[in-house]
N, CA, C and O of each residue as an XYZ file, in Angstrom:
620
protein
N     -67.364    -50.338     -8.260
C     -66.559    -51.159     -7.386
C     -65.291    -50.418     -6.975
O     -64.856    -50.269     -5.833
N     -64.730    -49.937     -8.248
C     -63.745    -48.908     -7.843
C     -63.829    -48.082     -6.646
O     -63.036    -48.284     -5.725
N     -64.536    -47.353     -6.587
C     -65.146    -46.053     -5.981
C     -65.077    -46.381     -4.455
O     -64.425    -45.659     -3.701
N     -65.881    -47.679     -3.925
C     -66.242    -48.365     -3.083
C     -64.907    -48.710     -2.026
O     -64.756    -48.434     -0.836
N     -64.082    -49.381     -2.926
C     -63.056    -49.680     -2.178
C     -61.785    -48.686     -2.267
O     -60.829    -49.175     -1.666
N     -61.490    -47.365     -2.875
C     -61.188    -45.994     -2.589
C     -61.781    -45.292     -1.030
O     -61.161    -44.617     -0.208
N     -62.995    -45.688     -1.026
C     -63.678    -45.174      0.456
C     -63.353    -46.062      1.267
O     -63.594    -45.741      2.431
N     -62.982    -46.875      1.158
C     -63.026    -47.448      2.587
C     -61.758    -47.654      3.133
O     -61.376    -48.000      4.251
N     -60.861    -47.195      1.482
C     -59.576    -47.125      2.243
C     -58.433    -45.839      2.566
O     -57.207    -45.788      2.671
N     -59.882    -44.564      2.685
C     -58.858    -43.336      3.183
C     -59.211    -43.371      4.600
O     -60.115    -44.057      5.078
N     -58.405    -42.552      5.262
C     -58.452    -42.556      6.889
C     -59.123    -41.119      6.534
O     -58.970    -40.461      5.505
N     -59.786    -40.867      7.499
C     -60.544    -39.624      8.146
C     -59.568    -38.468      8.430
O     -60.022    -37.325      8.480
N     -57.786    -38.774      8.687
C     -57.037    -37.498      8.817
C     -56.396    -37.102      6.946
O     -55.767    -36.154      6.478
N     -56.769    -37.936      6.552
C     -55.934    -37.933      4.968
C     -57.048    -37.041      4.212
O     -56.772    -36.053      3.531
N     -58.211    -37.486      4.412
C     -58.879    -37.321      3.380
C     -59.180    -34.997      3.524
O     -59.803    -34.383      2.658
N     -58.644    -34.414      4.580
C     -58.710    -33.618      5.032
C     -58.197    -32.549      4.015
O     -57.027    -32.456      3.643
N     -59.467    -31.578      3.527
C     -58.943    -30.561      1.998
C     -58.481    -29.264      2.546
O     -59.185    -28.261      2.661
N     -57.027    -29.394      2.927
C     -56.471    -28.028      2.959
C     -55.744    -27.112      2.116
O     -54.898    -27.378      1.261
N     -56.296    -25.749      2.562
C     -56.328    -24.502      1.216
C     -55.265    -23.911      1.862
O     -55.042    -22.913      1.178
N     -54.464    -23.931      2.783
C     -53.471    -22.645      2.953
C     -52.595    -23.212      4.189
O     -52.151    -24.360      4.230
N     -52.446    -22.406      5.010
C     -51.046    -23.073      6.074
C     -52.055    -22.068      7.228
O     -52.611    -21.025      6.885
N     -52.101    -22.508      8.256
C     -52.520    -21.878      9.330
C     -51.397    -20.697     10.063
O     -50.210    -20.474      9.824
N     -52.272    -20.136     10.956
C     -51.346    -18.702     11.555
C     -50.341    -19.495     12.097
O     -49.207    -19.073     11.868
N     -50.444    -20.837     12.950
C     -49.606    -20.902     13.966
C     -48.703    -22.044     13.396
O     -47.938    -22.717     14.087
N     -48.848    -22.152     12.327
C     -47.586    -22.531     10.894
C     -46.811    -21.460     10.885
O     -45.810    -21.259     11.572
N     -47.369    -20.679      9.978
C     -46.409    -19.158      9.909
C     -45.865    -18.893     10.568
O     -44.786    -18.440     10.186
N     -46.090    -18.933     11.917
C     -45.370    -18.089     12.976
C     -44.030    -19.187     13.283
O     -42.862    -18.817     13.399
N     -44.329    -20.074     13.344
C     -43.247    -21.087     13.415
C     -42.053    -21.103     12.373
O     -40.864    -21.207     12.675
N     -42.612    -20.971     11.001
C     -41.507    -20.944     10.444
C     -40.759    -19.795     10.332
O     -39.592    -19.728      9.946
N     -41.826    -18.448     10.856
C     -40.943    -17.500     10.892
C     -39.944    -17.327     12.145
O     -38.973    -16.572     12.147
N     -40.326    -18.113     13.155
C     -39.222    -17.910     14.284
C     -38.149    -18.511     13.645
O     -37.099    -17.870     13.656
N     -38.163    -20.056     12.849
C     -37.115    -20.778     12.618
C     -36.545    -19.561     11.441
O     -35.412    -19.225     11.785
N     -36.815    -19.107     10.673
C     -36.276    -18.085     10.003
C     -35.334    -16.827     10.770
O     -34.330    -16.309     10.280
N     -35.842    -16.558     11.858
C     -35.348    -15.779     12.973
C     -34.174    -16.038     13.251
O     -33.034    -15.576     13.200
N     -34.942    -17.186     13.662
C     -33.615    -18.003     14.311
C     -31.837    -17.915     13.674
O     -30.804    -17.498     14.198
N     -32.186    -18.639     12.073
C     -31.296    -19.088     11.080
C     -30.668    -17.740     10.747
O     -29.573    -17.838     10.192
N     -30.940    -16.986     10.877
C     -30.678    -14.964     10.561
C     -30.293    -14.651     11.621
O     -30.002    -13.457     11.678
N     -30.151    -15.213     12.541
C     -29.211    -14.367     14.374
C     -28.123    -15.616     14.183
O     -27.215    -15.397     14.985
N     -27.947    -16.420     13.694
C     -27.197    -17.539     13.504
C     -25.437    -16.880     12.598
O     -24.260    -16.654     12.882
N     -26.446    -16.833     11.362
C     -25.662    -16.856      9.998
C     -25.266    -15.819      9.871
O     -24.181    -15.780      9.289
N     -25.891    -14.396     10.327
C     -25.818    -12.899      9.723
C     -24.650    -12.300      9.985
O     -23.896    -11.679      9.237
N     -24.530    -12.735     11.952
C     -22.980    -11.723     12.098
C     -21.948    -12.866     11.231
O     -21.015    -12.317     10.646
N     -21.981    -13.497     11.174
C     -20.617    -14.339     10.305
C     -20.671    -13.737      9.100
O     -19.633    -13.261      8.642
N     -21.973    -13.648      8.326
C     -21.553    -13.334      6.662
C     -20.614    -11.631      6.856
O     -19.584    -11.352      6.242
N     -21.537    -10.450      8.151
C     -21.281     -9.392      7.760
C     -19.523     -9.308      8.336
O     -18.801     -8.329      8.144
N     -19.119    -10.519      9.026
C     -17.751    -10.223      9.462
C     -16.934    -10.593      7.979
O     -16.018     -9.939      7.481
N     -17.405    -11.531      7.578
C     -17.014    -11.862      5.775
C     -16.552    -10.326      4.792
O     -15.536     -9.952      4.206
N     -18.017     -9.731      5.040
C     -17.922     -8.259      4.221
C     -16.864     -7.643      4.738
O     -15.971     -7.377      3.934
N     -16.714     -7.356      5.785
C     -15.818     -6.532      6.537
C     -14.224     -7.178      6.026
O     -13.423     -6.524      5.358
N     -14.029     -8.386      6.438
C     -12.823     -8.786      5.464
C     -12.151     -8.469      4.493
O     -10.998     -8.088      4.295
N     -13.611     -8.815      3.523
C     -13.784     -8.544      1.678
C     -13.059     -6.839      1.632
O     -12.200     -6.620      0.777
N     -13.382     -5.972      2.373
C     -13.182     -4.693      2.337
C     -11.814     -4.419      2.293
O     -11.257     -3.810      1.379
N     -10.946     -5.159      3.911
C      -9.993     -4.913      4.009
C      -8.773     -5.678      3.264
O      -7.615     -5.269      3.354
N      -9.133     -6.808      2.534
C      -8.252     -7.271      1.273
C      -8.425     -6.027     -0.091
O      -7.542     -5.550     -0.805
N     -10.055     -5.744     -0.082
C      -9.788     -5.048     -1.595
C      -9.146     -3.521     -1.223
O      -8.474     -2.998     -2.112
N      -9.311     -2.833     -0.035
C      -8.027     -2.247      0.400
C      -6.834     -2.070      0.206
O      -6.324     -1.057     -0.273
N      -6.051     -3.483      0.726
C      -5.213     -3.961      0.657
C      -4.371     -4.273     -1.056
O      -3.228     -4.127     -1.490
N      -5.112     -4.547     -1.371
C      -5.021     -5.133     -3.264
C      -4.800     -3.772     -4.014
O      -3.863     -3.516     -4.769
N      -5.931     -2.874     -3.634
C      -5.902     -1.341     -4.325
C      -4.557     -0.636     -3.811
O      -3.741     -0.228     -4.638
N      -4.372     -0.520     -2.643
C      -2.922      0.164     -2.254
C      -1.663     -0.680     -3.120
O      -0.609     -0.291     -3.625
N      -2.190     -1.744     -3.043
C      -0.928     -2.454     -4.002
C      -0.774     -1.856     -5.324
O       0.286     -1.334     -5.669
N      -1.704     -1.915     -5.997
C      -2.235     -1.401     -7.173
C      -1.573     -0.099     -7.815
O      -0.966      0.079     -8.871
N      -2.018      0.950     -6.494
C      -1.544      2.027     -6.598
C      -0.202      2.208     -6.566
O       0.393      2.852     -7.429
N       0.531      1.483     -5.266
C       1.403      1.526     -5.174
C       2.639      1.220     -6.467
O       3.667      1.858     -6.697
N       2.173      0.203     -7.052
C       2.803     -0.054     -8.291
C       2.795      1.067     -9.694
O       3.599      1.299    -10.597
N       1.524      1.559     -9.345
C       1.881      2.708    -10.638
C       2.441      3.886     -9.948
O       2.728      4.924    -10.545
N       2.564      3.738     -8.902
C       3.543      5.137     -8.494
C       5.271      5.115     -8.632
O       6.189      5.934     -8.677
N       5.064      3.481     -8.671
C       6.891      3.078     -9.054
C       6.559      3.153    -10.312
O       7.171      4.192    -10.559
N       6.066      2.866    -11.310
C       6.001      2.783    -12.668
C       6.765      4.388    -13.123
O       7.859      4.660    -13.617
N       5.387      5.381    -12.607
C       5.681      6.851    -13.022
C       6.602      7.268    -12.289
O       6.939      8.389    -12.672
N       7.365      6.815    -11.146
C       9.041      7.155    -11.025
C      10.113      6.946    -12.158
O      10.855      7.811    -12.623
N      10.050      5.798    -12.458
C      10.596      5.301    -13.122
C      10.378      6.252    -14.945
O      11.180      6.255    -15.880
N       9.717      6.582    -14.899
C       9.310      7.268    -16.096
C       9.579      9.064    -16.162
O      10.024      9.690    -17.123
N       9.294      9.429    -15.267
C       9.526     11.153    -14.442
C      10.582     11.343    -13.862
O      11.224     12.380    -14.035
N      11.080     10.109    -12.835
C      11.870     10.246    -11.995
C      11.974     10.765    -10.461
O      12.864     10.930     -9.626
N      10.394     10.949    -10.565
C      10.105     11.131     -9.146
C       8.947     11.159     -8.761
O       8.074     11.668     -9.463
N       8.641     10.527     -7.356
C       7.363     10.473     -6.893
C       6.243     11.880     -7.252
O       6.773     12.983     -7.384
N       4.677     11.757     -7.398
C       4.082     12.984     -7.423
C       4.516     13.407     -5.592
O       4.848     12.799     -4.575
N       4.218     14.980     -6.081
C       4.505     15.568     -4.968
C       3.042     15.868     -4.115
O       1.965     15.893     -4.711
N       3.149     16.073     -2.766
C       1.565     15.718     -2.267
C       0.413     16.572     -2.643
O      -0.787     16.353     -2.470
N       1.163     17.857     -3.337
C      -0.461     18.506     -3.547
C      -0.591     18.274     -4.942
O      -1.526     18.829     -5.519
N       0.449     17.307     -5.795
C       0.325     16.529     -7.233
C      -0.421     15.411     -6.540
O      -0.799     14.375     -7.087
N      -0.495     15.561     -5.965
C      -1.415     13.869     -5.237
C      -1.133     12.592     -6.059
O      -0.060     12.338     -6.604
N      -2.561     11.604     -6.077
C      -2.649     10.483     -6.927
C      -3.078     10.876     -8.241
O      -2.562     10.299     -9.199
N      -4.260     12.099     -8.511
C      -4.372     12.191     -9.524
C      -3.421     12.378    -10.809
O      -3.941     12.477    -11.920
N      -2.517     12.409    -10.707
C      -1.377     12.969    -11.811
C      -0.753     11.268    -12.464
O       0.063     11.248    -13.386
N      -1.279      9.966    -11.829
C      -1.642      8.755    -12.275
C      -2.415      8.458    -13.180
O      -2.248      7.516    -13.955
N      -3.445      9.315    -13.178
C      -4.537      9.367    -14.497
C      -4.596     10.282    -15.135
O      -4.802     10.093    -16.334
N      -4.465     11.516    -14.700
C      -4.768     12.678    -15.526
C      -2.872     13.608    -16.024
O      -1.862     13.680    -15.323
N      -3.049     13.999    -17.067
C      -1.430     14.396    -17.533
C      -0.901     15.137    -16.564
O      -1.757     15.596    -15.808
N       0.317     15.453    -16.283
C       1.163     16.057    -15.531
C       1.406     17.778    -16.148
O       1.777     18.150    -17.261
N       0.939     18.766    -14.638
C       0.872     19.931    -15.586
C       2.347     20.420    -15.353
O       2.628     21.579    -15.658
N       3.324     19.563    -14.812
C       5.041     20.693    -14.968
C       5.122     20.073    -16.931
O       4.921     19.019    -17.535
N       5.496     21.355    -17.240
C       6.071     21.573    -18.742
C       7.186     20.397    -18.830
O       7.296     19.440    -19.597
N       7.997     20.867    -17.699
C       9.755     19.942    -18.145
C       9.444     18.614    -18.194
O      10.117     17.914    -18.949
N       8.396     18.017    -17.426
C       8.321     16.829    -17.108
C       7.029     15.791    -18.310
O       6.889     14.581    -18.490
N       6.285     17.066    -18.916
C       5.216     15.994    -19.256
C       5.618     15.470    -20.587
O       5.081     14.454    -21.030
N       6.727     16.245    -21.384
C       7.436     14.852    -22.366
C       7.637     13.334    -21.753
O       7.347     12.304    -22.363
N       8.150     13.397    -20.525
C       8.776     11.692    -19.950
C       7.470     11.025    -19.361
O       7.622      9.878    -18.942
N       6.294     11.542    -19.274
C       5.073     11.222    -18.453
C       4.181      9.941    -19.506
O       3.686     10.104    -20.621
N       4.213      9.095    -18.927
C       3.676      8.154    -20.160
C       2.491      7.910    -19.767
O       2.329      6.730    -20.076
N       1.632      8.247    -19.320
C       0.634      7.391    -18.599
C      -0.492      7.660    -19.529
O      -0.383      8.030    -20.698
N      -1.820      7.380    -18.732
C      -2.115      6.852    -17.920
C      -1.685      5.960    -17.294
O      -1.063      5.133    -17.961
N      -1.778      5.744    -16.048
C      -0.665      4.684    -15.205
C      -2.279      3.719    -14.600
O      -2.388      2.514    -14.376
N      -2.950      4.423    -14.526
C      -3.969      3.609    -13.859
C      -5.174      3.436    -14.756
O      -5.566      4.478    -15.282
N      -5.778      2.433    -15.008
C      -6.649      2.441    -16.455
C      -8.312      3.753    -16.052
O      -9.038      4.161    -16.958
N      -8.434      3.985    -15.127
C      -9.359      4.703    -14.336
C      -9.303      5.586    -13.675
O      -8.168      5.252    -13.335
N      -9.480      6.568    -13.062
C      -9.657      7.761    -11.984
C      -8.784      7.076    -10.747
O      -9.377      6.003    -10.860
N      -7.979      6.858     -9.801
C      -7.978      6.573     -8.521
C      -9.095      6.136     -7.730
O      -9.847      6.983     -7.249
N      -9.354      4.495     -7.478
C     -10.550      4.496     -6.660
C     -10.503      5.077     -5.395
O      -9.540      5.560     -4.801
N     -11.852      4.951     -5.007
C     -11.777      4.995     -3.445
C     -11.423      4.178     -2.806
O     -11.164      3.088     -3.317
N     -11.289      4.374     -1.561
C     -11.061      2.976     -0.978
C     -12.793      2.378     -0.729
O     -13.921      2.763     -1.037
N     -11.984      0.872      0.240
C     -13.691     -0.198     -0.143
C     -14.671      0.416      1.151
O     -15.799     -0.068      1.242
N     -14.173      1.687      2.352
C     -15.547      2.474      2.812
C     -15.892      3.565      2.078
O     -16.939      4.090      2.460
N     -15.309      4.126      1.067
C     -16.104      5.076     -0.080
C     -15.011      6.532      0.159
O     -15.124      7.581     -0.476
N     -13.975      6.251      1.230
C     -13.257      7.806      1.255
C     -12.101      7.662      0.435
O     -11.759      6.521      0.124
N     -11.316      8.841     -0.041
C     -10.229      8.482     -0.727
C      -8.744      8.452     -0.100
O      -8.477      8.894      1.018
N      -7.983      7.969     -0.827
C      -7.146      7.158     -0.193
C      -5.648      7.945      0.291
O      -4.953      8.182     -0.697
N      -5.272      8.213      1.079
C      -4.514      9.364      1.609
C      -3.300      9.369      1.199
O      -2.856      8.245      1.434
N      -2.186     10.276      0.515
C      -1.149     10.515     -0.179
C       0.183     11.608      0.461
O      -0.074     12.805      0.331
N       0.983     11.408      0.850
C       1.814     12.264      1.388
C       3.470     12.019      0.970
O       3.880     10.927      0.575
N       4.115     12.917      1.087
C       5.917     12.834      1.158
C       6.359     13.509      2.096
O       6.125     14.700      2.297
N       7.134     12.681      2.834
C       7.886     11.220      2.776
C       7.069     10.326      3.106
O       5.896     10.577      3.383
N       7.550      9.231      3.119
C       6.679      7.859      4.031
C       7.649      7.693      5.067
O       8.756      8.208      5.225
N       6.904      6.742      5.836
C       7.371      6.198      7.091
C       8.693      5.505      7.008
O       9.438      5.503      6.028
N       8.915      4.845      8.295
C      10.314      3.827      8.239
C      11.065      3.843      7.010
O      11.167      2.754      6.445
N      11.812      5.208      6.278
C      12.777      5.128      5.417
C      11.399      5.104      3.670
O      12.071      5.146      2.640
N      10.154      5.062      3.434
C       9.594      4.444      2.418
C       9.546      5.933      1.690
O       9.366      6.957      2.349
N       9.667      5.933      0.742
C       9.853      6.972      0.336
C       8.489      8.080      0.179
O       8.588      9.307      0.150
N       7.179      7.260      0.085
C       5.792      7.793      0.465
C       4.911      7.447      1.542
O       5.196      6.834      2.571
N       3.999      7.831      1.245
C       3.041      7.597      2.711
C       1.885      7.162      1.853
O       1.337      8.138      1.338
N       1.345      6.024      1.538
C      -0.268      5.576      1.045
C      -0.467      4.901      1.687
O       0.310      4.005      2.018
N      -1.981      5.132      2.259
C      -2.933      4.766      2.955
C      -4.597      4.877      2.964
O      -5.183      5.806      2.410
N      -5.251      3.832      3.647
C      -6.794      4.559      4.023
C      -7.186      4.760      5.379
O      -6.500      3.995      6.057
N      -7.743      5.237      5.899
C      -7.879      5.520      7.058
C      -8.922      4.899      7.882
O      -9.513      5.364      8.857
N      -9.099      3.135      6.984
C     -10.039      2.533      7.401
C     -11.628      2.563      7.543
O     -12.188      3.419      6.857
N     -12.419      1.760      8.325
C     -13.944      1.668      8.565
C     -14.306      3.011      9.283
O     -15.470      3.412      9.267
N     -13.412      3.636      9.850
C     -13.838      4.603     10.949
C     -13.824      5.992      9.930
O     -14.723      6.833      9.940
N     -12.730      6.042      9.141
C     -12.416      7.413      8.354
C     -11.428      8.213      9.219
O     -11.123      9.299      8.727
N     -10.831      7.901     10.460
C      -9.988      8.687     10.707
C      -8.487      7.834     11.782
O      -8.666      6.879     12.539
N      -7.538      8.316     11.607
C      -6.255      7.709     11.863
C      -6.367      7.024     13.177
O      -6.987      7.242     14.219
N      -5.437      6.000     12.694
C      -5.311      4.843     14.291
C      -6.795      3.720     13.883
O      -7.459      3.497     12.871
N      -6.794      3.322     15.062
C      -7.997      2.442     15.137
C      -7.334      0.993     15.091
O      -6.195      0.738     14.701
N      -8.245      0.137     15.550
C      -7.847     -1.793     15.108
C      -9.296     -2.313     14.701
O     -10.472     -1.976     14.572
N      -8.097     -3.717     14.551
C      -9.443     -4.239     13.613
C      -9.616     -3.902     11.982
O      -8.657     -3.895     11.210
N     -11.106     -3.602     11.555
C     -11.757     -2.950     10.841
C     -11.338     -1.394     10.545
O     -11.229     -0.941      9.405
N     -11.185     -0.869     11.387
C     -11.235      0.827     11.669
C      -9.565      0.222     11.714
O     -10.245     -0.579     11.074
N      -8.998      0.054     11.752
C      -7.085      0.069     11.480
C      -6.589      0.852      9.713
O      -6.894      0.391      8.613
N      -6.057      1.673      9.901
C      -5.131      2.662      8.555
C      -4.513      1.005      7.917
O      -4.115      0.158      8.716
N      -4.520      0.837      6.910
C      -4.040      0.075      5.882
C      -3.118      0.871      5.041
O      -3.303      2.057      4.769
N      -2.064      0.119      4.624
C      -1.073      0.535      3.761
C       0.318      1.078      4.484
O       0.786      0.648      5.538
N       0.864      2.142      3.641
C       2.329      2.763      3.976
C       1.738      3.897      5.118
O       1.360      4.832      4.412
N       1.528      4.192      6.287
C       0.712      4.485      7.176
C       2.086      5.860      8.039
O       2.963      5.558      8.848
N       1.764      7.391      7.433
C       3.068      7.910      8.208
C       3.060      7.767      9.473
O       2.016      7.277      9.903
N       4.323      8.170     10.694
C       4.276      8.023     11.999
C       3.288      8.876     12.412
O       3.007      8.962     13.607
């Protein structure tokens, strides 16, 4: 009796045994996939591009602070072909590496967030007593936007 009145009450589109999704399924959801990816993508990668130029921004700070630290300790900025490294690694003037306390930076000098390293000079600009910078998305001076020099930037 069961059985009986089970049959008579499926419809002819229900009772239909499907094993997989047809081609012209697929293709549909892959346009809507298409779609949702020309939508969303340039926004996230303008996100990255951001992300870059804050952790930029944060690292020059960074740096910048242990270069006042090891003034304060030496008494004077490294000189440019002492570069950044003399932040991590000991100071080779004799007179000076008694007052040298560092490591100043717990690590090597990063790179900056496009992978080049981060540019060091004396004097700096407008009165600053150094010049730190990166030379941006592009890798070389000037530019806007993305590609714009970040930091103490000489004339």
């Amino acid at each position: 009796m069961e059985k009986i009145w089970m049959n008579r009450c499926n419809f002819s589109g229900l009772t239909r045994n499907n094993k997989g999704f047809t081609l012209v399924e697929m293709l549909v959801v892959m346009v809507i996939i298409g779609l949702l990816a020309s939508l969303i993508g340039p926004r996230l990668f303008t996100r990255v591009d951001d992300a870059k130029v804050r952790t930029a921004q944060v690292q020059i700070k960074m740096i910048k602070g242990a270069l006042e630290t090891m003034r304060m300790d030496i008494g004077r900025f490294p000189t440019t072909e002492e570069g950044l490294a003399i932040l991590y690694n000991t100071i080779e003037d004799e007179r000076l590496r008694p007052l040298w306390r560092g490591p100043y930076l717990d690590e090597a000098v990063p790179m900056d967030a496009w992978g080049s390293p981060y540019q060091y000079s004396l004097p700096g600009p407008d009165r600053q007593p150094f010049a730190l910078y990166s030379l941006g998305a592009d890798g070389s001076p000037g530019g806007e936007g993305i590609n714009a020099d970040l930091g103490y930037v000489p004339d």
